[in-house]
C-alpha positions as CSV (number, residue, x, y, z in Angstrom):
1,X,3.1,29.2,9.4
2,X,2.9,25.5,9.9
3,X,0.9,24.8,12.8
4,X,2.5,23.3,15.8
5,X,-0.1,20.2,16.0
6,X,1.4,18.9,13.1
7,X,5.0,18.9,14.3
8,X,4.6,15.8,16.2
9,X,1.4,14.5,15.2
10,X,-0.8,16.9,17.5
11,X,-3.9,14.6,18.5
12,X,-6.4,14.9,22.1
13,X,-4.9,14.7,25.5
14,X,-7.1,12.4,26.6
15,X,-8.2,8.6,25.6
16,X,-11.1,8.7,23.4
17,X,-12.2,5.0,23.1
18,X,-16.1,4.4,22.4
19,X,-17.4,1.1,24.4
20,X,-18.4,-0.7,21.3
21,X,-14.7,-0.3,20.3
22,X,-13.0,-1.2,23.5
23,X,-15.3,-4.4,23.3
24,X,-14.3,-5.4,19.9
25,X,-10.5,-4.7,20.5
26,X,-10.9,-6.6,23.7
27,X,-12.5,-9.8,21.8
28,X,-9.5,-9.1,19.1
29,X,-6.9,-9.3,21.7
30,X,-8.4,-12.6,22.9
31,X,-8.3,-14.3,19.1
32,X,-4.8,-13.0,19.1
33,X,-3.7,-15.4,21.4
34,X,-6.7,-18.3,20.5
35,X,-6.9,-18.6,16.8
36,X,-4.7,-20.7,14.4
37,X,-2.8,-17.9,12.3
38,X,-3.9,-18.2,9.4
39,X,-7.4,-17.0,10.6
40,X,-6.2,-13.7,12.4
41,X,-6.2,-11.6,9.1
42,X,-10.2,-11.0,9.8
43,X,-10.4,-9.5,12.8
44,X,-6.9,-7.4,12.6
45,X,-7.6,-6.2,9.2
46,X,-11.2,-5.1,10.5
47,X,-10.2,-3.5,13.1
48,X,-7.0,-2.0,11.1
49,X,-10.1,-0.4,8.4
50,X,-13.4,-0.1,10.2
51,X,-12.1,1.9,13.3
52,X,-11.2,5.5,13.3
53,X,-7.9,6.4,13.8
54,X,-8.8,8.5,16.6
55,X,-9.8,6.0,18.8
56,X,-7.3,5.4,21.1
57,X,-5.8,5.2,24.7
58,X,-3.8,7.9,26.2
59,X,-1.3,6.8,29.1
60,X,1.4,9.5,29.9
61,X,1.5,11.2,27.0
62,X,1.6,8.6,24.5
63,X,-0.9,7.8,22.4
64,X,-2.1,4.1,21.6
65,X,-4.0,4.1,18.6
66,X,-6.3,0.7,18.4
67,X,-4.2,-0.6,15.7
68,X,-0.7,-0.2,17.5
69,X,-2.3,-2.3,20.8
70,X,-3.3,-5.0,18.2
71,X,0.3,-4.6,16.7
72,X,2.1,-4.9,20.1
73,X,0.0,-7.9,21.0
74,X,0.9,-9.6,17.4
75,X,4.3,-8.8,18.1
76,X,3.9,-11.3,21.0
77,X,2.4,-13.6,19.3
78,X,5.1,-13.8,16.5
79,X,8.0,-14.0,19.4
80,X,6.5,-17.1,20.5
81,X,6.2,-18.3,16.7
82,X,10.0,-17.9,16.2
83,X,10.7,-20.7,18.3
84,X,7.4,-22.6,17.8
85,X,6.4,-22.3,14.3
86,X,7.8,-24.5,12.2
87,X,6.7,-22.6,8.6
88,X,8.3,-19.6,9.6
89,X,7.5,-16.0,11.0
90,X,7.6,-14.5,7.0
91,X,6.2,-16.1,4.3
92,X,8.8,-16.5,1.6
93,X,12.1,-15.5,4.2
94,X,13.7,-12.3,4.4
95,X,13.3,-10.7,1.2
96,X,15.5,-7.7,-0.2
97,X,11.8,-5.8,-0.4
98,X,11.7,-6.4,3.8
99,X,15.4,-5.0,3.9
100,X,14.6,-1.8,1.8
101,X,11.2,-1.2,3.7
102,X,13.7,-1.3,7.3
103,X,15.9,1.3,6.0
104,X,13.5,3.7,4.6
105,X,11.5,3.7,8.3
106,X,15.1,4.0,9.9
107,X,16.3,6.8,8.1
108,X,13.2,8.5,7.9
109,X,12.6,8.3,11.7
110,X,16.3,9.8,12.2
111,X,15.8,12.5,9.9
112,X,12.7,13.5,11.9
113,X,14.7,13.3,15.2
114,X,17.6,15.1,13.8
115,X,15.8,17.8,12.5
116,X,14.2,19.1,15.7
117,X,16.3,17.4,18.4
118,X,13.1,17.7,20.7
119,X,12.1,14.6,23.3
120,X,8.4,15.1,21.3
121,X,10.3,14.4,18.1
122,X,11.9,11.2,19.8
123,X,8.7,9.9,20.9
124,X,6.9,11.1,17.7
125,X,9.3,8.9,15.4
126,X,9.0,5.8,17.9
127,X,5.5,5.8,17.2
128,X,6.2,6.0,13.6
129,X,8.3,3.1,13.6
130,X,5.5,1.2,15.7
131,X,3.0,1.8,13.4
132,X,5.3,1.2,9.8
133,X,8.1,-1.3,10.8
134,X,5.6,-2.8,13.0
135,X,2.4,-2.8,11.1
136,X,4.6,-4.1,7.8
137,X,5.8,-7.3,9.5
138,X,2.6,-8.0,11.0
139,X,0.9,-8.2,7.8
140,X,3.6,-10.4,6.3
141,X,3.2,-12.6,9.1
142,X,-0.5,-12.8,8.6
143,X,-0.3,-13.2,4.9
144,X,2.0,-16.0,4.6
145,X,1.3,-17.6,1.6
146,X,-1.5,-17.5,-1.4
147,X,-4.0,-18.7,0.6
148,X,-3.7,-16.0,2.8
149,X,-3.7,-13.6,0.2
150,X,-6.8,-14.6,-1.2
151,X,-8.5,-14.7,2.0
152,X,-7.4,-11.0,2.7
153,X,-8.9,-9.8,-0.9
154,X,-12.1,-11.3,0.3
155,X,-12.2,-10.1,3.3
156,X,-11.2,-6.3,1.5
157,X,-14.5,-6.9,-0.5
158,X,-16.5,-7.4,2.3
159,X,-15.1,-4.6,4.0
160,X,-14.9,-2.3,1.5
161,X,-18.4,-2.9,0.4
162,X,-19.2,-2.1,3.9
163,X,-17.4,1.1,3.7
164,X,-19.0,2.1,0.3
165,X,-22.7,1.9,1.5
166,X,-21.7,4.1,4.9
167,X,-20.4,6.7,2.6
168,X,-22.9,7.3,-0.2
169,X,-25.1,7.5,3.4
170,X,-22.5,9.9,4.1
171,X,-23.2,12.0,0.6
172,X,-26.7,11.7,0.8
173,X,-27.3,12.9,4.4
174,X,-24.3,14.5,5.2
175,X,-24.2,12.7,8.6
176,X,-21.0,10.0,9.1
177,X,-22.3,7.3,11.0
178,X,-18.8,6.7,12.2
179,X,-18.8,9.9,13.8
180,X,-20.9,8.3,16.4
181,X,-17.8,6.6,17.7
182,X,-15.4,9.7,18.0
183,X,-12.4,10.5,16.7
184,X,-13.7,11.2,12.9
185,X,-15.8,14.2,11.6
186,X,-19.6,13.9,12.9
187,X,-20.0,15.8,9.0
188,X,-18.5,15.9,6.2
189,X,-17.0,18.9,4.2
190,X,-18.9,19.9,1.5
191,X,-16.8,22.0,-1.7
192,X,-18.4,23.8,-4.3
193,X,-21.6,22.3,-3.4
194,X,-20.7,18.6,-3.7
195,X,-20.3,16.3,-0.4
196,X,-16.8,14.7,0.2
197,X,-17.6,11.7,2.1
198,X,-15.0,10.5,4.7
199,X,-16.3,7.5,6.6
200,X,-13.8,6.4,9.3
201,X,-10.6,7.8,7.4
202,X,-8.9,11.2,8.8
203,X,-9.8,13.3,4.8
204,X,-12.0,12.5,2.4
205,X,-9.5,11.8,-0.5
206,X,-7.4,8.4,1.5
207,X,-10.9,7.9,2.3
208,X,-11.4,7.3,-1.7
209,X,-8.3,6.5,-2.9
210,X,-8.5,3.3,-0.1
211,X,-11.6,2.1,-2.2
212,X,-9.9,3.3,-5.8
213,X,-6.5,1.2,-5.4
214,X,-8.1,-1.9,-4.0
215,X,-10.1,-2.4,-7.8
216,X,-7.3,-4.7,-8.8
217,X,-7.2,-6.6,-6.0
218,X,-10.5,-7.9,-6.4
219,X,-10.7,-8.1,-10.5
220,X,-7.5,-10.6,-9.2
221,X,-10.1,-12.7,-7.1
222,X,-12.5,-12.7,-10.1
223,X,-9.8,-14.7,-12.4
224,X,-9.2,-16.8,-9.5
225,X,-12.9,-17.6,-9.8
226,X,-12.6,-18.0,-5.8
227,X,-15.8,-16.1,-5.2
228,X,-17.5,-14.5,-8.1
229,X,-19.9,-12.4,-5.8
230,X,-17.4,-11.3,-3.4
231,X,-15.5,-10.2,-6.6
232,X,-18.3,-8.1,-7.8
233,X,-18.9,-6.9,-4.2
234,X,-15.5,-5.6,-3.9
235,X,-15.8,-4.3,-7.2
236,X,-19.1,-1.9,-6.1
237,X,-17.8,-1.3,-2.8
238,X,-14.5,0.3,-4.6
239,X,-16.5,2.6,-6.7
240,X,-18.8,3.7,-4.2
241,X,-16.2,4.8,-2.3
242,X,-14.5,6.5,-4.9
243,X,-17.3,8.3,-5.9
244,X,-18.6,9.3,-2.4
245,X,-15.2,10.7,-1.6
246,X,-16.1,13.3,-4.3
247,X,-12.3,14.2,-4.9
248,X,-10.0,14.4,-8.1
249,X,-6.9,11.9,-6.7
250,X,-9.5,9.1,-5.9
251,X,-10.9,9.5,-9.2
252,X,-7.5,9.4,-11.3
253,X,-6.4,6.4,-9.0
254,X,-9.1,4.5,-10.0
255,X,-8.8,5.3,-13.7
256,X,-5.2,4.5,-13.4
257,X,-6.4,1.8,-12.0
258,X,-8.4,0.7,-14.8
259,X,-6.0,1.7,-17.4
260,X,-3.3,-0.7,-15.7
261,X,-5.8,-3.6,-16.5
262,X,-6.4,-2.8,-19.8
263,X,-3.1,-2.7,-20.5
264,X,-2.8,-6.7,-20.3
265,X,-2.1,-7.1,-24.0
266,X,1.1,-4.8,-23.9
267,X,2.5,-6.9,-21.3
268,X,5.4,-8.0,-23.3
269,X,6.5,-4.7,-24.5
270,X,6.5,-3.0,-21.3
271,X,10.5,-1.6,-22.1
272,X,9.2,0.1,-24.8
273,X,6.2,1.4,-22.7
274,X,8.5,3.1,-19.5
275,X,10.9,4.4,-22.4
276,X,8.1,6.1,-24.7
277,X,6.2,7.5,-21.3
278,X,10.2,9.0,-20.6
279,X,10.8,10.3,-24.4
280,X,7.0,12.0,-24.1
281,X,8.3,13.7,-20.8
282,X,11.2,15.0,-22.2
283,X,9.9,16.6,-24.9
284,X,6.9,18.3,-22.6
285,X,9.7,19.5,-21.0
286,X,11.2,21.0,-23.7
287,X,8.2,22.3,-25.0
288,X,6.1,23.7,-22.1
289,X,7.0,27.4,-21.1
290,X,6.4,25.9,-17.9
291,X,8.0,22.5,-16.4
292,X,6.1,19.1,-17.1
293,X,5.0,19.1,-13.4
294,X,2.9,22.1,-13.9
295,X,-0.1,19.7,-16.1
296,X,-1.1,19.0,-12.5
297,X,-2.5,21.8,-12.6
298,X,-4.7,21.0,-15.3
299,X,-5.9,17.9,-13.6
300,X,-9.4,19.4,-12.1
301,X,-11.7,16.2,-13.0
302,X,-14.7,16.7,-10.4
303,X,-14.1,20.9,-9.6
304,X,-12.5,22.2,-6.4
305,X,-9.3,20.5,-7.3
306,X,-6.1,22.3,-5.7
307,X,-4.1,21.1,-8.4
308,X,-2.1,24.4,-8.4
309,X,-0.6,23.7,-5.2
310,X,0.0,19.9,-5.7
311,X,2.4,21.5,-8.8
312,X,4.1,24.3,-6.3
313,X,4.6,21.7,-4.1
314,X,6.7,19.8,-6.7
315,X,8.5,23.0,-8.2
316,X,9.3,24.4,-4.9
317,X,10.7,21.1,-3.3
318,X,12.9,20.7,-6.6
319,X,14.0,24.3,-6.4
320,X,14.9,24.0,-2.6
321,X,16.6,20.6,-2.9
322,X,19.5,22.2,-0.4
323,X,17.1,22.7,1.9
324,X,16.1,19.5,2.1
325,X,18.4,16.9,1.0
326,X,20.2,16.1,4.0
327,X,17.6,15.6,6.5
328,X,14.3,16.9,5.5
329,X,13.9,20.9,6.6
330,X,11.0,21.6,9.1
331,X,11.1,25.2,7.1
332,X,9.0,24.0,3.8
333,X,6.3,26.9,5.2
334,X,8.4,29.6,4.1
335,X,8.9,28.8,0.8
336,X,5.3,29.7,-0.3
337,X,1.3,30.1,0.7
338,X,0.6,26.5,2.3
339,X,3.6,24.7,1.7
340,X,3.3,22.7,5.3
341,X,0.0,20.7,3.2
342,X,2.2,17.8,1.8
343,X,-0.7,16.6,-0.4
344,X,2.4,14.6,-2.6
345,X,3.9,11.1,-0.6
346,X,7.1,11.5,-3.0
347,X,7.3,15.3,-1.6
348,X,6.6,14.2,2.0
349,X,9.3,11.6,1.9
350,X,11.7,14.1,0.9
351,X,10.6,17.4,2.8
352,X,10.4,14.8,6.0
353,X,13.4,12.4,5.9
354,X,15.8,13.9,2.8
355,X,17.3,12.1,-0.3
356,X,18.0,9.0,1.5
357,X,14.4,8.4,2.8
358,X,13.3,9.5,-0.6
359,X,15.9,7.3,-2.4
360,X,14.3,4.2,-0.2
361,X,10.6,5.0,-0.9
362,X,11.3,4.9,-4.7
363,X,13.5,2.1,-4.3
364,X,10.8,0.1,-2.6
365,X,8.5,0.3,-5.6
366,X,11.1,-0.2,-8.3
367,X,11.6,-3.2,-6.3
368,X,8.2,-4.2,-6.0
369,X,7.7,-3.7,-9.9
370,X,10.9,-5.4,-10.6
371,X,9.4,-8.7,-8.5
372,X,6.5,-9.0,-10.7
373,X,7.8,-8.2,-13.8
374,X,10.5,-11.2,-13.3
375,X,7.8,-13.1,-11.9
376,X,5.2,-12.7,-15.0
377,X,8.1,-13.5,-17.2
378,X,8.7,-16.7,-15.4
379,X,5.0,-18.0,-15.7
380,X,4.8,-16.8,-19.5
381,X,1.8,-18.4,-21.4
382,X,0.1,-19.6,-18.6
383,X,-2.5,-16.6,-18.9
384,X,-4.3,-16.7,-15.6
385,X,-0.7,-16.9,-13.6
386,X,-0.2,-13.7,-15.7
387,X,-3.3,-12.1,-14.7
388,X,-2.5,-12.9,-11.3
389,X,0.7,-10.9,-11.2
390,X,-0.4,-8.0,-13.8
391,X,-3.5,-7.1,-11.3
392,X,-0.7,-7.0,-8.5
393,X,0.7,-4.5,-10.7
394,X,-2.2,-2.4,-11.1
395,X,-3.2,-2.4,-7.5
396,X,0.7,-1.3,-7.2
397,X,0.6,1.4,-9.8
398,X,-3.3,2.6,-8.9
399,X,-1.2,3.7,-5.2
400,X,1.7,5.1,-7.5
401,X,-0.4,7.1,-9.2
402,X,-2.6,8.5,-5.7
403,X,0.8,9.1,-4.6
404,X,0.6,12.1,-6.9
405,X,-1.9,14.1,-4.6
406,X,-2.0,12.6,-1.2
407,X,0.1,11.7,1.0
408,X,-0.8,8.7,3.4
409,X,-1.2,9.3,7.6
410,X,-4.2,7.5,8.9
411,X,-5.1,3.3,8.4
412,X,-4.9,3.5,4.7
413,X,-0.9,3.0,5.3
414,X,-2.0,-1.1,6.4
415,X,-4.0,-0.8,2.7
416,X,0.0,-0.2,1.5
417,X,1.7,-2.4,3.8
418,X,-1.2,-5.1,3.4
419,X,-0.2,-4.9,-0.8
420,X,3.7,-5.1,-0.5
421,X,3.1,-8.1,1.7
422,X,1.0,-9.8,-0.9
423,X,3.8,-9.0,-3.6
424,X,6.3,-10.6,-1.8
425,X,4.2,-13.5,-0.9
426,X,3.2,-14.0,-5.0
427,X,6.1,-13.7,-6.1
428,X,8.7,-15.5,-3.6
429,X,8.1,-18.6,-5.3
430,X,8.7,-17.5,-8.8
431,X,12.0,-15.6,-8.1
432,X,13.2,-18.6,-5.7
433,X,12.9,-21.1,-8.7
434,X,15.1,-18.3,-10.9
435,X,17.9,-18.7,-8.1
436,X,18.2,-22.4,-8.4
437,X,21.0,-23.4,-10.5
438,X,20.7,-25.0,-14.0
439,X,21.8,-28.3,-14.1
440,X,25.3,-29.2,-15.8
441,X,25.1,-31.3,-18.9
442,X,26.4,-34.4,-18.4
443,X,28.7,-35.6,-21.4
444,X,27.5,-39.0,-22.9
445,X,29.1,-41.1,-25.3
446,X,26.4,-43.2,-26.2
447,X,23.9,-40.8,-28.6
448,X,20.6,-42.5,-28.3
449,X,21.1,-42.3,-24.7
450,X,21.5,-38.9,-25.2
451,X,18.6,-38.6,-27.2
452,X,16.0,-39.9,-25.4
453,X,17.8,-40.9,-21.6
454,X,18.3,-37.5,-20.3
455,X,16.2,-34.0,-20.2
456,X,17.5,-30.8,-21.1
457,X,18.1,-28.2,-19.0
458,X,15.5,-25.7,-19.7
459,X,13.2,-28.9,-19.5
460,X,13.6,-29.9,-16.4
461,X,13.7,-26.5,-15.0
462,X,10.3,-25.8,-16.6
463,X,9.5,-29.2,-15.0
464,X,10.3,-28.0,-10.9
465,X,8.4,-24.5,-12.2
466,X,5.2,-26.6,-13.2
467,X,5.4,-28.9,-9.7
468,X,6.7,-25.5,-7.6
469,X,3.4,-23.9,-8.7
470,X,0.7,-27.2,-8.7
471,X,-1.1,-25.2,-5.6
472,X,-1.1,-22.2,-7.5
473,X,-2.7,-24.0,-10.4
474,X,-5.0,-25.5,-8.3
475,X,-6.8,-21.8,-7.0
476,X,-6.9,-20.4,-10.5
477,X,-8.7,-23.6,-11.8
């Protein structure tokens, strides 16, 4: 039976809120409102990452995480930027990628309300849409353009570094110094004799697969050669965690991960890449006595590994797909043993908001892999602007492949939100560029004037790209 915690989040009664925490979300509050913008990212994201989700203020009922305070007083802040500002709220516009991400929280928030058509439901779901809706558009606020991205990867090295060394103390001593604070395990769990660290995460494997997807990101501020150290830091900091988690879907994120990078030289054949990994699938399929989902199960890289129910969880939510299609189904924990444990985010979309939430989730990282594919093409033979958009894809495809055995609910959702922000931001000025219409021939009579008076077309669009893109240049030099 599913237990009725879970329904609508569960959580304490009362505020649990440590005194070093209230004073740093007091002193973050403050550099809301005091510092230029483009300085905010450190002490949100900090706060976002280093604080347990369980800290947090309870006032009637409702529960105010840390990170949905900060949110609300951002979403101040960016009111008054609307008529102030005069770069803009979002960096690169509205972008279809913002439009998708809007109707995925909607429909997934009214599929949750639907389905129970309880008041706990209702206030449930608004939380929800705080914490996504909100939490989205305050990151593309704070990361508004490359600068800003590359400050946030740095300040992910420091802080996952950070992380990494409070972990492996974790493993070691089996004590979680952010325990100290409340609203985290004091200890970690320990399987089959080997310590899953979980630092200030709610489960040991977002706890690792936080450290395991942000690889890429900081292999992308070593091309930059922005900071070499901090680069290597992050690099450390990412396996430590990955490592100290002590769980299989950290482990194959990172090696996804690291497989995504490698794959640089295949960049151009991609097509033939997504179409071969499709032909292999269909011919498992029709192979296997079983169905291709069921190799899952085989996936057991570190022991303990509960890859038989990450499979059941696919089968079953394929075999009940009239359960679930219209709304979601709040009765997933009949179909088998454990089948509330949505340890799949494709699984979770379904089971929790139906085809059309699921429909938008997928959508949003076509999207996002359709951006920097176009954008890649557009920079073609400038290797580092390549790089720069191919480690974008990794990060991206390191969470696709996590996806596979976790689903996320505690801070490493801002870790997501944080990464489609920094597509959009990379790639707006690529895909902008592509919009821009090509200039008409003009029709000479005079040939030499022809010849040597006028540029092409694909000359002088290649021209705006090069000047579009000089800032650009500049960081990767």
């Amino acid at each position: 039976m599913q237990p009725e915690n879970l329904r609508f989040g569960g959580g304490v009664s009362d505020s649990v809120l440590h005194p070093l925490v209230l004073v740093a979300l007091l002193l973050t509050l403050a550099l809301i409102f005091l510092l230029q913008r483009k300085y905010l990212i450190i002490p949100v994201l900090s706060m976002f990452f280093l604080v347990p989700l369980g800290q947090q203020v309870v006032l009637g009922g409702l529960h105010f995480f840390t990170s949905r305070i900060i949110i609300l007083a951002l979403a101040i802040r960016m009111i008054f930027a609307i008529f102030s500002s005069r770069e803009g709220v979002l960096g690169g516009g509205t972008q279809l990628l913002d439009k998708v991400f809007v109707l995925w929280a909607v429909f997934r928030a009214l599929a949750g309300i639907l389905t129970f058509m309880q008041a706990g439901a209702v206030i449930y779901q608004t939380g929800f849409l705080l914490d996504a809706v909100g939490g989205y558009f305050v990151l593309r606020y704070l990361i508004h353009d490359q600068e800003d991205l590359l400050r946030a990867i740095r300040l992910l090295a420091v802080i996952v570094f950070a992380l990494a060394g409070c972990m492996l103390y974790e493993k070691f001593t089996v004590v979680n110094v952010f325990g100290f604070l409340g609203g985290v395990r004091e200890a970690p769990e320990v399987r089959e004799g080997l310590v899953r660290a979980v630092g200030p995460f709610q489960h040991e494997l977002l706890a690792g697969v936080f450290g395991a997807t942000t690889l890429p990101l900081f292999f992308l501020l070593w091309k930059t050669r922005q900071s070499s150290v901090l680069a290597s830091l992050g690099a450390l900091g990412s396996t430590g965690m990955t490592v100290a988690s002590g769980s299989s879907t950290p482990l194959l994120a990172y090696l996804g991960a690291v497989l995504a990078i490698c794959c640089f030289p295949l960049r151009r054949k991609m097509r033939l890449v997504r179409w071969g990994m499709v032909a292999v699938t269909v011919v498992l399929e029709l192979v296997m006595k079983a169905h291709v989902w069921f190799l899952i199960q085989r996936l057991n890289l570190l022991g303990g590994s509960s890859g038989y129910h990450r499979a059941k969880l696919i089968d079953d939510f394929v075999m009940h797909f009239r359960d679930w299609w219209l709304i979601g189904t709040k009765e997933n924990h009949t179909w088998d043993y454990s089948m509330w444990d949505l340890l799949n985010q494709f699984v979770a979309e379904g089971e929790v908001g139906g085809l059309a939430t699921f429909v938008c989730f997928v959508a949003l990282i076509v999207v996002c892999f359709s951006r920097i594919g176009k954008a890649r093409k557009a920079v073609e033979g400038d290797r580092n602007k390549e790089w720069c958009f191919w480690l974008l894809g990794s990060a991206l495809f390191s969470h696709v492949v996590a996806y596979w055995g976790v689903s996320y609910f505690d801070q490493t959702r801002f870790l997501w939100y944080a990464l489609l922000s920094m597509i959009v931001v990379a790639t707006a000025p690529c895909l902008a560029l592509q919009t821009v219409p090509e200039p008409k021939a003009q029709v000479r009579f005079s040939r030499p004037k022809l010849a040597y008076g006028t540029l092409s077309a694909s000359s002088m669009k290649q021209k705006r790209l090069t000047s579009h893109h000089s800032g650009f240049r500049s960081q990767l030099s």
